[in-house]
VMD Tcl script that builds the backbone (N, CA, C; Angstrom):
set m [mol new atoms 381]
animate dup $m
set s [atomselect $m all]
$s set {name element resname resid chain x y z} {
  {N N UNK 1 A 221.687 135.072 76.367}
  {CA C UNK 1 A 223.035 134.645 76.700}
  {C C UNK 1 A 223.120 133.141 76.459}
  {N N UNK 2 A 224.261 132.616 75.696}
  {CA C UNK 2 A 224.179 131.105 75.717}
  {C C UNK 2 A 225.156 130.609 76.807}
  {N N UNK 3 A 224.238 128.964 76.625}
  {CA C UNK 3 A 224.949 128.675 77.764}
  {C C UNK 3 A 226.413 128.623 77.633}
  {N N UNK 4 A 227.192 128.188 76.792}
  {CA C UNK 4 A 228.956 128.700 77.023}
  {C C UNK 4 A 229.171 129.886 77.738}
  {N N UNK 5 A 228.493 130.840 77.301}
  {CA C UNK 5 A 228.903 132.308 77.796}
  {C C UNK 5 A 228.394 132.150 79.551}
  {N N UNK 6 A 227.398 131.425 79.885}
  {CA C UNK 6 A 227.210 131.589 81.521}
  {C C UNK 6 A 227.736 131.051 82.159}
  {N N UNK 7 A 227.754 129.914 81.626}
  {CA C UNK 7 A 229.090 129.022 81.738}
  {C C UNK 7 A 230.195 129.563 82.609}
  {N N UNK 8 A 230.764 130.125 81.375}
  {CA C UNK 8 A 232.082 130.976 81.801}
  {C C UNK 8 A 231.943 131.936 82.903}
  {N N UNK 9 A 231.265 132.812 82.626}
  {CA C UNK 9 A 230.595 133.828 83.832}
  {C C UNK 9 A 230.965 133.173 85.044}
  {N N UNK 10 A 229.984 131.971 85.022}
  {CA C UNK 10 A 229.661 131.714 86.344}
  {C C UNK 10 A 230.894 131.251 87.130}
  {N N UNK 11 A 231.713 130.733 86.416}
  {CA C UNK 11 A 233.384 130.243 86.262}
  {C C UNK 11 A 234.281 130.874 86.821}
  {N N UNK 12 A 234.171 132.161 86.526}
  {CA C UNK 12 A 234.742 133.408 86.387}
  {C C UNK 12 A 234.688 133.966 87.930}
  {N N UNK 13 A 233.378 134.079 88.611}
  {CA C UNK 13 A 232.741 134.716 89.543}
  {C C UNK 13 A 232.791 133.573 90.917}
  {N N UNK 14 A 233.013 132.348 90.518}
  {CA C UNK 14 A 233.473 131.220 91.809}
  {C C UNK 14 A 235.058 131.471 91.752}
  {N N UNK 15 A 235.772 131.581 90.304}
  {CA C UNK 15 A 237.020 131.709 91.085}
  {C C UNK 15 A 237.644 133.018 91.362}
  {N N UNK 16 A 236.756 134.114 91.203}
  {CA C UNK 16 A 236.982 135.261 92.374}
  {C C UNK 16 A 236.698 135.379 93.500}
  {N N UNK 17 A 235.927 134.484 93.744}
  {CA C UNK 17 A 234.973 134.362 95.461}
  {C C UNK 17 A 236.361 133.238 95.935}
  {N N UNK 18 A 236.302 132.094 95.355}
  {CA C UNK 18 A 237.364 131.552 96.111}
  {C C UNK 18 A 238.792 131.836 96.268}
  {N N UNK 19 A 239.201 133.057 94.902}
  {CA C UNK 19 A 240.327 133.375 95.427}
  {C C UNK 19 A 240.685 134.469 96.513}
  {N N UNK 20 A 239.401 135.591 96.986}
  {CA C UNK 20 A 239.471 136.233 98.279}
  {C C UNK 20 A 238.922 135.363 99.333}
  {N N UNK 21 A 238.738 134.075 99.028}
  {CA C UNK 21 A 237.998 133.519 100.476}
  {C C UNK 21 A 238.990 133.261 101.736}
  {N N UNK 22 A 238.653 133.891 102.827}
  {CA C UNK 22 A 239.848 134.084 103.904}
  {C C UNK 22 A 239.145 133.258 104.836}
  {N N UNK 23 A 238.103 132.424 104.937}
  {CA C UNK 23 A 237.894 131.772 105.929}
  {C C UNK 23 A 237.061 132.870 106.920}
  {N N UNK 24 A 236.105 134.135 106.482}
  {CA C UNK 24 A 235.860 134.997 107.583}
  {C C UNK 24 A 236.742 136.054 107.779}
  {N N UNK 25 A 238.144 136.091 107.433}
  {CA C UNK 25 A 239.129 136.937 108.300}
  {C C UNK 25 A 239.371 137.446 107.296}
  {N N UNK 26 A 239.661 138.583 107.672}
  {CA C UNK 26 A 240.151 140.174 106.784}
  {C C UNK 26 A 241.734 139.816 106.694}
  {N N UNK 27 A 242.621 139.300 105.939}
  {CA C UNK 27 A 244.093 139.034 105.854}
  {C C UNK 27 A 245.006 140.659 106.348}
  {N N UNK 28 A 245.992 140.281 106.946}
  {CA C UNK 28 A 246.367 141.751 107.125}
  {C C UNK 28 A 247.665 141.897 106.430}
  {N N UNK 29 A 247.687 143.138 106.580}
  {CA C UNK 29 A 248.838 143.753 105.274}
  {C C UNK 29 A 249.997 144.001 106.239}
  {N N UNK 30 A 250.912 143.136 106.464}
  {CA C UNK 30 A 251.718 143.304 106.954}
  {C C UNK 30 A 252.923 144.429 107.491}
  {N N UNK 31 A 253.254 144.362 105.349}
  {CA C UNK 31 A 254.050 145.890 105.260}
  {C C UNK 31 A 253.359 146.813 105.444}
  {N N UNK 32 A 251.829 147.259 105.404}
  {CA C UNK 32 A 251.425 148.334 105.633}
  {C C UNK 32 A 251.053 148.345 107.373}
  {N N UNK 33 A 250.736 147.553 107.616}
  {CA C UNK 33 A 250.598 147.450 109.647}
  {C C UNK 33 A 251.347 147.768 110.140}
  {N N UNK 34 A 253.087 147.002 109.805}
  {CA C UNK 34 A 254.400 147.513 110.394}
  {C C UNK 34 A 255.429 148.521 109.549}
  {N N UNK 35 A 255.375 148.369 108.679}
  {CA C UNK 35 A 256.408 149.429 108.037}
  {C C UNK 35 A 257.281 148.884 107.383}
  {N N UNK 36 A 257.188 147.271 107.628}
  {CA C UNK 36 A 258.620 146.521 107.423}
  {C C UNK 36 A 257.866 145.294 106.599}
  {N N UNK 37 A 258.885 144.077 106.661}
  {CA C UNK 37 A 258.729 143.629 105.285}
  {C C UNK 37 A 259.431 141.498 106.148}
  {N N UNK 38 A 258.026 141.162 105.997}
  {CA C UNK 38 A 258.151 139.903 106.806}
  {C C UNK 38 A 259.275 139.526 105.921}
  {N N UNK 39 A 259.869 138.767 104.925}
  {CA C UNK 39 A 260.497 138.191 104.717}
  {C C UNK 39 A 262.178 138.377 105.300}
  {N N UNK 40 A 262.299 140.032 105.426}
  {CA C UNK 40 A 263.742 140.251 105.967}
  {C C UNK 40 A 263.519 139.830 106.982}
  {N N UNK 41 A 262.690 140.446 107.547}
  {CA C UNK 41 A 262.705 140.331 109.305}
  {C C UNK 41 A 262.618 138.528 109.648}
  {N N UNK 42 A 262.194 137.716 108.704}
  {CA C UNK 42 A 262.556 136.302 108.732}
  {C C UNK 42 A 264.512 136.045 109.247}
  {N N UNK 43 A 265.219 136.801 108.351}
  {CA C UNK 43 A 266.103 136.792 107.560}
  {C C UNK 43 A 267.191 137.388 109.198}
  {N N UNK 44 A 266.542 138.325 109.553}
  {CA C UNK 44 A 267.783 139.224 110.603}
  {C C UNK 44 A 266.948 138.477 111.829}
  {N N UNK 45 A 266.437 138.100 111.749}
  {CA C UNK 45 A 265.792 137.070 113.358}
  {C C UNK 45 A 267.045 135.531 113.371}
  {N N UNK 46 A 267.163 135.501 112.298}
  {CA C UNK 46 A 268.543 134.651 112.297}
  {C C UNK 46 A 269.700 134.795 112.397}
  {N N UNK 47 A 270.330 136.469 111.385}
  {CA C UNK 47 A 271.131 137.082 111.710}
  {C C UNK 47 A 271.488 137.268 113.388}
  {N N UNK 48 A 270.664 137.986 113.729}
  {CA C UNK 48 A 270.657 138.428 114.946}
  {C C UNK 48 A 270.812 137.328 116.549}
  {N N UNK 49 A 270.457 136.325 115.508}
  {CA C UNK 49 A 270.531 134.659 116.750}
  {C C UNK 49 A 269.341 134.793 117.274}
  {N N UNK 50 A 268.305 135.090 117.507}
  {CA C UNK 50 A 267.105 135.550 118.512}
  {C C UNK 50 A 266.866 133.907 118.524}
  {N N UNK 51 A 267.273 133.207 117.620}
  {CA C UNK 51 A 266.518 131.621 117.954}
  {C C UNK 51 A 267.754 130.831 119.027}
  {N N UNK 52 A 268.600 131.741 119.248}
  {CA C UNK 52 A 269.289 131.401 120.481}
  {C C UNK 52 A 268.961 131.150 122.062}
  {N N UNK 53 A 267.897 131.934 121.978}
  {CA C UNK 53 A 266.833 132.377 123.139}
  {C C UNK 53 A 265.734 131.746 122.994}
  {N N UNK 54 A 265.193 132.139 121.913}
  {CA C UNK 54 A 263.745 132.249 121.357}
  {C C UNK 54 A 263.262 130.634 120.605}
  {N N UNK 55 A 262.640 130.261 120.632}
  {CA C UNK 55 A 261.677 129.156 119.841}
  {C C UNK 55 A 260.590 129.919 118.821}
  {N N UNK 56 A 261.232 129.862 117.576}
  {CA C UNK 56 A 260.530 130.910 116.565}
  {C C UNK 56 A 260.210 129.688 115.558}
  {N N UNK 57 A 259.108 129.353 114.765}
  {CA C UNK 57 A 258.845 129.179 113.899}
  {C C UNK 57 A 259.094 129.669 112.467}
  {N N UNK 58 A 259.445 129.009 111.867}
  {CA C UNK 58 A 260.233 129.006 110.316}
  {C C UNK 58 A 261.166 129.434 110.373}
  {N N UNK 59 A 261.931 130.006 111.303}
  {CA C UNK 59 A 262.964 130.304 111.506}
  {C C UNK 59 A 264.202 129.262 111.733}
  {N N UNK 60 A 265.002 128.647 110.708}
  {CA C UNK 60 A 266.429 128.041 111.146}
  {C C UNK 60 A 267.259 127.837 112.569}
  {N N UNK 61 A 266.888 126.702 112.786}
  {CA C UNK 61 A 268.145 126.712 114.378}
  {C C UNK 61 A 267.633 127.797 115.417}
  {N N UNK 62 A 266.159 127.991 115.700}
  {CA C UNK 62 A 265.497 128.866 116.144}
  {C C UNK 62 A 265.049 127.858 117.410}
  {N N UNK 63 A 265.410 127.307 118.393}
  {CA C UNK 63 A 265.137 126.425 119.411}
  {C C UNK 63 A 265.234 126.575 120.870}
  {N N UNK 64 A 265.662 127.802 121.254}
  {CA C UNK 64 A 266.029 128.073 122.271}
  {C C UNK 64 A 264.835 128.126 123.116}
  {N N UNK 65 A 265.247 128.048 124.775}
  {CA C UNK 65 A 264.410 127.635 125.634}
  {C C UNK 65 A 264.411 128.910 126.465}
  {N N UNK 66 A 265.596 129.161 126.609}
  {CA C UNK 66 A 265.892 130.471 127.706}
  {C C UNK 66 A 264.385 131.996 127.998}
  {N N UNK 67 A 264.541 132.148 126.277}
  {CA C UNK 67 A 263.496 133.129 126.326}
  {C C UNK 67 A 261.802 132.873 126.103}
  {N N UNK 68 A 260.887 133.743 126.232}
  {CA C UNK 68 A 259.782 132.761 125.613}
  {C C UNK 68 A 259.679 132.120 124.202}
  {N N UNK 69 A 259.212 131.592 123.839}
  {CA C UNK 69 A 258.546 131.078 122.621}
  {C C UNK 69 A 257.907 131.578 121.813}
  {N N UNK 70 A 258.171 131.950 120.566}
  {CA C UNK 70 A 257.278 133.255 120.047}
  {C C UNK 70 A 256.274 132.711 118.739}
  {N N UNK 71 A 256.066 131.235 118.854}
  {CA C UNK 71 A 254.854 131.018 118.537}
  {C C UNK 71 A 253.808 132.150 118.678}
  {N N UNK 72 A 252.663 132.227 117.745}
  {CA C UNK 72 A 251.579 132.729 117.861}
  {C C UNK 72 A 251.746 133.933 118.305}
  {N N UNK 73 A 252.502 134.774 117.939}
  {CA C UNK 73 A 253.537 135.853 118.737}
  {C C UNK 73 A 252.124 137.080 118.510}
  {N N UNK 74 A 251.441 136.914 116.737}
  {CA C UNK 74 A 250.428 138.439 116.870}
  {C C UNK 74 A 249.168 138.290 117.483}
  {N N UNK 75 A 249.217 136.701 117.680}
  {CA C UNK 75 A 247.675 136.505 118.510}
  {C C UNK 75 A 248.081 137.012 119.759}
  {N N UNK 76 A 248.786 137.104 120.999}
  {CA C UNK 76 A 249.130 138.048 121.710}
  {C C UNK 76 A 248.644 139.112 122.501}
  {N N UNK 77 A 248.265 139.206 123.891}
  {CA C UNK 77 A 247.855 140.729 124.074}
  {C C UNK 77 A 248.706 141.428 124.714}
  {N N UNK 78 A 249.776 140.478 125.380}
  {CA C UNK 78 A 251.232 141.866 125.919}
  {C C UNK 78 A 252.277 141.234 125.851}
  {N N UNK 79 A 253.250 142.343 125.442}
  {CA C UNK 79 A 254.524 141.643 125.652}
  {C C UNK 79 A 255.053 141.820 126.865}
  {N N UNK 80 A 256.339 141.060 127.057}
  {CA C UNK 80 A 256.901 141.033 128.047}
  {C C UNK 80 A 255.917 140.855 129.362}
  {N N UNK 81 A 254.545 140.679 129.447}
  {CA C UNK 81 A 253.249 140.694 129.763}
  {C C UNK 81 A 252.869 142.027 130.676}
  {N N UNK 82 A 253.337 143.097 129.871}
  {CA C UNK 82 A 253.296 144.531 130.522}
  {C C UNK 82 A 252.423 145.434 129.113}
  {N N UNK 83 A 253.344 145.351 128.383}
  {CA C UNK 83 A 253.073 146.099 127.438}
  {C C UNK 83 A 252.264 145.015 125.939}
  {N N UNK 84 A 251.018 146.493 125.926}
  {CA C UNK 84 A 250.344 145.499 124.854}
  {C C UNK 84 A 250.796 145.729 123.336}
  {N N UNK 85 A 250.177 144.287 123.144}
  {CA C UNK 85 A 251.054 144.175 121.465}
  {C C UNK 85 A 250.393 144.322 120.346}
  {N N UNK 86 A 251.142 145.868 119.963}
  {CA C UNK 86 A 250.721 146.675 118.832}
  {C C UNK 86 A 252.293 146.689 117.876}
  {N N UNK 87 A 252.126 146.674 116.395}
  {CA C UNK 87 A 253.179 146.648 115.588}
  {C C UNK 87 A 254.191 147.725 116.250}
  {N N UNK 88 A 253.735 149.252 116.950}
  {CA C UNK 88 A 254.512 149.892 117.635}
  {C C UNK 88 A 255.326 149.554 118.521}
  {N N UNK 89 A 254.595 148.912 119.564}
  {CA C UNK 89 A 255.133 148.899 120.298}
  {C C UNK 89 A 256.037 147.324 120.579}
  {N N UNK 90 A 255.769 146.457 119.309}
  {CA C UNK 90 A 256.417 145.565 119.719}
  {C C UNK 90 A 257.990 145.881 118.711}
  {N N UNK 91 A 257.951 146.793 117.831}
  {CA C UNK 91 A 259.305 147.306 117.373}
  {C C UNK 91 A 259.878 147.900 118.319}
  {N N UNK 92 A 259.125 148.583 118.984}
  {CA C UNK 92 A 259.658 149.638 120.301}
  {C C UNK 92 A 260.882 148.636 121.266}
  {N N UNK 93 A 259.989 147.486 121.464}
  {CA C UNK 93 A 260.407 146.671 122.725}
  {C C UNK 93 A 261.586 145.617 121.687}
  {N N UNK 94 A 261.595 145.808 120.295}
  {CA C UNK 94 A 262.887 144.474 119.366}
  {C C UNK 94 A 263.868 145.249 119.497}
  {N N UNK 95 A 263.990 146.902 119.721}
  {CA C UNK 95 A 265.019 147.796 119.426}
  {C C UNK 95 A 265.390 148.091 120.728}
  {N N UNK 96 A 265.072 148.003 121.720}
  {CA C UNK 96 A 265.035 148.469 122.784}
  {C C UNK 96 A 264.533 147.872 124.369}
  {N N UNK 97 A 264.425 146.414 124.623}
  {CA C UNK 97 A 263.977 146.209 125.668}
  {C C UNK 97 A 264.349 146.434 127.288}
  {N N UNK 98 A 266.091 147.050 127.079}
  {CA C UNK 98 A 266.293 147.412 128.148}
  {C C UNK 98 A 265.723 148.920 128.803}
  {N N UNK 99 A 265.548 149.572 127.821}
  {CA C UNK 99 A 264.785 151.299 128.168}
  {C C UNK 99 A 263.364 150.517 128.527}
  {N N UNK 100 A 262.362 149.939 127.807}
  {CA C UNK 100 A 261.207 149.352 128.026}
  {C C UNK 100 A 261.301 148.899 129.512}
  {N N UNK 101 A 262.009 147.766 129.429}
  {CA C UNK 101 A 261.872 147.355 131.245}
  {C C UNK 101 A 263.121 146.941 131.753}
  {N N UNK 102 A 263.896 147.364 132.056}
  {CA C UNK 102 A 264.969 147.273 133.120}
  {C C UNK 102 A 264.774 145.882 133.766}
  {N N UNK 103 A 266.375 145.218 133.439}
  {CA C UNK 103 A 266.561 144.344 134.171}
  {C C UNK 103 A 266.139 142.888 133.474}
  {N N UNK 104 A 265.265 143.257 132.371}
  {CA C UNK 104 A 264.773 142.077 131.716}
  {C C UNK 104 A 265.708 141.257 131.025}
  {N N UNK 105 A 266.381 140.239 130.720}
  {CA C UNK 105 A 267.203 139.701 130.279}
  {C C UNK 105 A 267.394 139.269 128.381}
  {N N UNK 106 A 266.341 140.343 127.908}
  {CA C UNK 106 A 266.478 140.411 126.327}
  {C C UNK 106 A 267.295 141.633 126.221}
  {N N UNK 107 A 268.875 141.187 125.924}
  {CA C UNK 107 A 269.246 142.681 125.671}
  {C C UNK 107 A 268.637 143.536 124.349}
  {N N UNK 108 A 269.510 144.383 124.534}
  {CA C UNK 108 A 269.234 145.623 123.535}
  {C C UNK 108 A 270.918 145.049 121.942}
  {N N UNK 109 A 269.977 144.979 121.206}
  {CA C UNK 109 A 271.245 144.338 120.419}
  {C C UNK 109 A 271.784 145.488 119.058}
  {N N UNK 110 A 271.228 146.516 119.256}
  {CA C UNK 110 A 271.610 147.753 118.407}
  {C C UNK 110 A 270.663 147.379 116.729}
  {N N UNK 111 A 269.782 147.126 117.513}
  {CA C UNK 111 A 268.696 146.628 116.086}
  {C C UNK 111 A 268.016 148.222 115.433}
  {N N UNK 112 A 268.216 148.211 114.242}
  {CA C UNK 112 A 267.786 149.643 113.785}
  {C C UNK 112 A 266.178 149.835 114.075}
  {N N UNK 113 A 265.674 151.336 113.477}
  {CA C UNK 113 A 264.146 151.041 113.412}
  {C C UNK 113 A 263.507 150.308 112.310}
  {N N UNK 114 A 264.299 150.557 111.100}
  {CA C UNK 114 A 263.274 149.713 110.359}
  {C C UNK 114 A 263.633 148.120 110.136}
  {N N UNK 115 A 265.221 147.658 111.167}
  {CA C UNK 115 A 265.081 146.039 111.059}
  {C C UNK 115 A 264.239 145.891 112.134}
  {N N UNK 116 A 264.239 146.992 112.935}
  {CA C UNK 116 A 262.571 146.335 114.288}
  {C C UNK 116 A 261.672 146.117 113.433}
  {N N UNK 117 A 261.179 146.808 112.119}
  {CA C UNK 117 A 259.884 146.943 111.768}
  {C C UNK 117 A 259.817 145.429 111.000}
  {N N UNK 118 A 260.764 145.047 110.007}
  {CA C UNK 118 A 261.219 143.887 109.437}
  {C C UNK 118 A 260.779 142.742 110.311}
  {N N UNK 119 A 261.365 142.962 111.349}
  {CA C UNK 119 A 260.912 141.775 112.401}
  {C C UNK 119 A 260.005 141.803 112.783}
  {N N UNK 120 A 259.117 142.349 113.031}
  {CA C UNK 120 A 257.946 143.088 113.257}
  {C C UNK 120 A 257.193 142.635 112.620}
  {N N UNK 121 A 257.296 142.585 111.180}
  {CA C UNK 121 A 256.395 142.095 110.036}
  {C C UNK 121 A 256.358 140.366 110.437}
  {N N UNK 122 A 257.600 140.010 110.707}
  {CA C UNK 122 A 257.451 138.763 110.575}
  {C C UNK 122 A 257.033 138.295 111.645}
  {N N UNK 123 A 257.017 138.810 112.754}
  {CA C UNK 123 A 256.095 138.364 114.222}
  {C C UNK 123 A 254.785 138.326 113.628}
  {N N UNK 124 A 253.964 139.139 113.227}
  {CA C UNK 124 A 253.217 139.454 112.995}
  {C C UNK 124 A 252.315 137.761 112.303}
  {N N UNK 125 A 253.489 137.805 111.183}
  {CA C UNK 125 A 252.443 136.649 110.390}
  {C C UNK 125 A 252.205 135.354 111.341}
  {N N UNK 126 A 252.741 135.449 112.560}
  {CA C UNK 126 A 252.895 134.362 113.693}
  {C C UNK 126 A 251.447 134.132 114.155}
  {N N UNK 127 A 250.558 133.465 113.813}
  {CA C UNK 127 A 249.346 133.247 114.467}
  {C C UNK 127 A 249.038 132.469 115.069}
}
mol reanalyze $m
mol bondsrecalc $m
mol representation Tube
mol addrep $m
């Protein structure tokens, strides 16, 4: 083999290693975890005002104090600090938090299942 040719090889084989290099961490597949598709769910988290309440990251005019802060939203182990946070069940609780827990002051805003899942995706990339 000459050296041009190992050269290259070797070229070849650092920038496949550095282009899966995750730092250790297995990257997760968002649309396949939730069903939904981070960029909408970016998109109807604004629609919807949630940064009215909410302090969301990358999210536009997303500043609100009232509700928690949804920084770091998939590092997480419960929501509402009852229920733990699985892509299920945190669509469960975007579509629905008044059936979830009564009395809680996130209404129920007629969010479909798959804009829960949308949003969902995009909690998700929240680390």
């Amino acid at each position: 083999m000459s050296i041009r040719r190992s050269a290259v090889t070797i070229l070849s084989l650092a920038a496949v290693l550095v282009a899966g290099c995750t730092g250790g961490q297995k990257p997760r597949a968002y649309t396949v975890l939730t069903g939904g598709h981070a960029d909408h769910g970016k998109k109807l988290l604004s629609e919807f005002r949630c940064g009215s309440c909410h302090t969301i990251p990358g999210v536009d005019n997303a500043n609100g104090v009232f509700g928690p802060p949804l920084m770091k939203m998939a590092a997480r182990g419960y929501i509402a600090g009852i229920f733990p946070n699985t892509p299920d069940t945190l669509a469960q609780w975007v579509m629905e938090p008044q059936t979830m827990k009564p009395k809680t002051a996130m209404p129920d805003l007629g969010i479909s299942h798959q804009q829960a899942r949308d949003i969902t995706a995009y909690l998700e990339t929240l680390r």
